[in-house]
N, C-alpha and C positions, 0 to 999 in steps of 0.2 A: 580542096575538099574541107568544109566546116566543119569543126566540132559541135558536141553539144554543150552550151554553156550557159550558166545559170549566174546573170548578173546581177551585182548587190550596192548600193550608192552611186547608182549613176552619176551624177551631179559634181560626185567628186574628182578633181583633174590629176590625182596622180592615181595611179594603177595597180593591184597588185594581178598577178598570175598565180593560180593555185592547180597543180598538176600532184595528181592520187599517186598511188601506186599500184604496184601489177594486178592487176583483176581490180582494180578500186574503181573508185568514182567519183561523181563533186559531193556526194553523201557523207564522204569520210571528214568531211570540215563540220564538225557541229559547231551550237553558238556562240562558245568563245572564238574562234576563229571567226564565224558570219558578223563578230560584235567591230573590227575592225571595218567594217565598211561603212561606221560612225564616221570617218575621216580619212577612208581610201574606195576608190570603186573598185572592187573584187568581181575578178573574173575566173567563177569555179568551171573549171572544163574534167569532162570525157575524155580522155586521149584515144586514139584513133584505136576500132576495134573493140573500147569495152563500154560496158556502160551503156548510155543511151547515144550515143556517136556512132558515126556509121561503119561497117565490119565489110567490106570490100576485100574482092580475091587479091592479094597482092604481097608483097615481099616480110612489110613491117619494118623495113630497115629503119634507122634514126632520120636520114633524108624523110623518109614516108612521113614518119610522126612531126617532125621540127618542124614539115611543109607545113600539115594540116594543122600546128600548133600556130605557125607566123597568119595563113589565109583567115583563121578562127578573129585573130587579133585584130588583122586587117578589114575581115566584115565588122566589125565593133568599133573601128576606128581609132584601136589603142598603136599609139606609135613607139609608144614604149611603155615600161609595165618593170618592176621589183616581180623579182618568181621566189615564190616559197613550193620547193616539191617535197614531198616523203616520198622515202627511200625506191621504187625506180623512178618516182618523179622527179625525184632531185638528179637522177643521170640524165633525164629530158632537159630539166630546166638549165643542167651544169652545159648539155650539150648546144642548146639554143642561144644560151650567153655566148660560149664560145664561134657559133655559127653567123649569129646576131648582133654582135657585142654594142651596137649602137640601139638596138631596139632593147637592154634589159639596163637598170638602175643598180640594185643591190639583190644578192642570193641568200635567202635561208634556205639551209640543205639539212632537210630530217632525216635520220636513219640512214644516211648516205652509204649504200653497196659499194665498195672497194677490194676489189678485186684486182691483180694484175694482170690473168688471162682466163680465157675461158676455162681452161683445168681447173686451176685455184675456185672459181667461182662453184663451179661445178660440184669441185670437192667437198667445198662448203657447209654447200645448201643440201647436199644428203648429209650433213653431220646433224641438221637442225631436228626441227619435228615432224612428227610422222605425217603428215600432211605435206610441208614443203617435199618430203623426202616420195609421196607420192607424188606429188601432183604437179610442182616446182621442176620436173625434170622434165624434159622430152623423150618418155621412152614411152613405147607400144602400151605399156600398163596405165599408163598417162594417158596418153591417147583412145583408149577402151573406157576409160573413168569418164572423158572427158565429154564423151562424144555419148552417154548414158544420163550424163547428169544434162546436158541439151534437150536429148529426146524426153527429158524427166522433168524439163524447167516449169512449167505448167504446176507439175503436184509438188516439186520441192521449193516454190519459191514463199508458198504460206511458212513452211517447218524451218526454212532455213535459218531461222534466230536463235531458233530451239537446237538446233546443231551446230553453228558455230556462236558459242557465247561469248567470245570472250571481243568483240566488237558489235558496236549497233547495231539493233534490226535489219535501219535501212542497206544499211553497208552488207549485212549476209547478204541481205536478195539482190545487191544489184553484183555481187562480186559474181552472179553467174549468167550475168547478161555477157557472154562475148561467144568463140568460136575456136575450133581448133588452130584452126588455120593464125587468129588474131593470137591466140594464144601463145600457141608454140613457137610461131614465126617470131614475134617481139620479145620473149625470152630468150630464145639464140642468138638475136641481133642485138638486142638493146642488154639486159641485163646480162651476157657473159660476156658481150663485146665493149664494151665501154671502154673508151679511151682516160679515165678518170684523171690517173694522175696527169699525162699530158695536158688537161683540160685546165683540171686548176692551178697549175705551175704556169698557164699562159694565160689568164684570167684578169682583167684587170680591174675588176668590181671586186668590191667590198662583200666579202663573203662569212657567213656565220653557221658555222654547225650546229647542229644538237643531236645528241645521240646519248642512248640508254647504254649505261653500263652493263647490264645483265642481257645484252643483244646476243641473240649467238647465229643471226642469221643473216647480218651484216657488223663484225665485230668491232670494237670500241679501239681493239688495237690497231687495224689499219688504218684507223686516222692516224692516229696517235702516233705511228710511225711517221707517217708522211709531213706532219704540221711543220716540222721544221721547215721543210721545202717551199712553205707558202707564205709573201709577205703579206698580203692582206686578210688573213681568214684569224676569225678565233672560234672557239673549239670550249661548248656549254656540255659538260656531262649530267646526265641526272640520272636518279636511281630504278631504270626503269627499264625494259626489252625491246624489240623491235615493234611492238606495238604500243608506244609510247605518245604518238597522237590520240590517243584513246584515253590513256591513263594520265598525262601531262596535259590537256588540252588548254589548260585554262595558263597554266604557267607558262608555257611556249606559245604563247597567242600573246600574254605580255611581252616576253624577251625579244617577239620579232615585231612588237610597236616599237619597244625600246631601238630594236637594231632599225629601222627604221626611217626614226625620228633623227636619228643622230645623224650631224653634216657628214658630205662626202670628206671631209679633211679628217673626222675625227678616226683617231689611232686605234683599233680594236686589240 
């Protein structure tokens, strides 16, 4: 099953993969990020379920997503691709490396969710804001919210700017293109399952963090604990929250030409 995906420098022979996060879309990359496809062909995707990608009855597992992320690549005839994801993309992209490890180059991992197990995760993301703490969970009051703002997507998709401000236009109206079923099912699977740590302790690409200090919705310390355990990753802090593609765009659009640009030999 193909994604929906919005390609930028064709022409260009190496690749990057760009995977949103939960409810996102390829909208979430404005033009500092679109400005690297001066010198990379960027491949902005939908992940299965949200967005303009297609929302099919089915499980959501990471197998589901990783498929329709590899068939997406393989219609385009990318054999291999560097993935930059924010935060659940970076669990796709962390997981695709790990399933894939011949088809990815190097990992930028924004906002990266680190959780140990679904409890921890869980426990989390009701600690954050009143939003994640609605809508972020799988319970019946989620499910009533969710399945209102659907039947409602017609009249809230003009207002939706005006209600969530604090990202793009584009990025509110497309955050309500998906389904409960997309919804809930890839939050159970994907973001509290996530095998994180085992992923990147077995990883053998050159991997680069970035993460806002002031995140509280995937926090700064679970790296931070974990960094020692990993020989190829370095770990950029900057002064900023879980929505830090928004507020950093232009600064993390340079740091991942930089990480990039640099040989596979060189020491991060």
């Amino acid at each position: 099953m193909q994604l929906f995906a919005r390609v930028i420098g064709e022409s260009h022979p190496e690749t990057i993969l760009f995977i949103p996060g939960f409810t996102g879309s390829h909208t979430c990359w404005d033009e500092n990020f679109q400005a690297l496809g001066r010198t990379y062909r960027l491949v902005l995707i939908d992940v299965l379920g949200f967005g303009h990608s297609p929302k099919p009855d089915l499980a959501y597992t990471f197998d589901d997503h990783l498929h329709a992320i590899r068939e997406t690549l393989e219609g385009l005839r990318v054999s291999r691709a560097h993935v930059v994801g924010y935060s659940m993309g970076s669990l796709l992209g962390l997981a695709f490396a790990h399933r894939f490890p011949e088809s990815v180059g190097k990992l930028a991992l924004l906002a990266l969710p680190w959780f140990e197990n679904e409890q921890e995760a869980r426990e989390q993301i009701s600690q954050a804001s009143l939003f994640h703490r609605l809508l972020a969970m799988d319970t019946p009051l989620a499910h009533a919210v969710c399945l209102l703002m659907c039947a409602l997507r017609p009249l809230l998709l003009p207002v939706m700017p005006y209600l969530v401000r604090d990202v793009p236009p584009l990025v509110a109206r497309d955050g309500l293109r998906h389904t409960w079923t997309s919804y809930s099912r890839t939050l159970r699977n994907v973001v509290f399952r996530a095998e994180t740590t085992k992923w990147l302790q077995e990883t053998t690409h050159p991997v680069l963090l970035i993460h806002g200090r002031r995140d509280h919705t995937a926090p700064l310390k679970k790296v931070k604990d974990h960094l020692v355990l990993l020989d190829r990753a370095r770990l950029i802090e900057l002064d900023a929250d879980h929505g830090l593609i928004f507020t950093h765009s232009q600064e993390i659009a340079a740091m991942v030409a930089e990480f990039l640009h640099n040989s596979e030999a060189t020491v991060w």
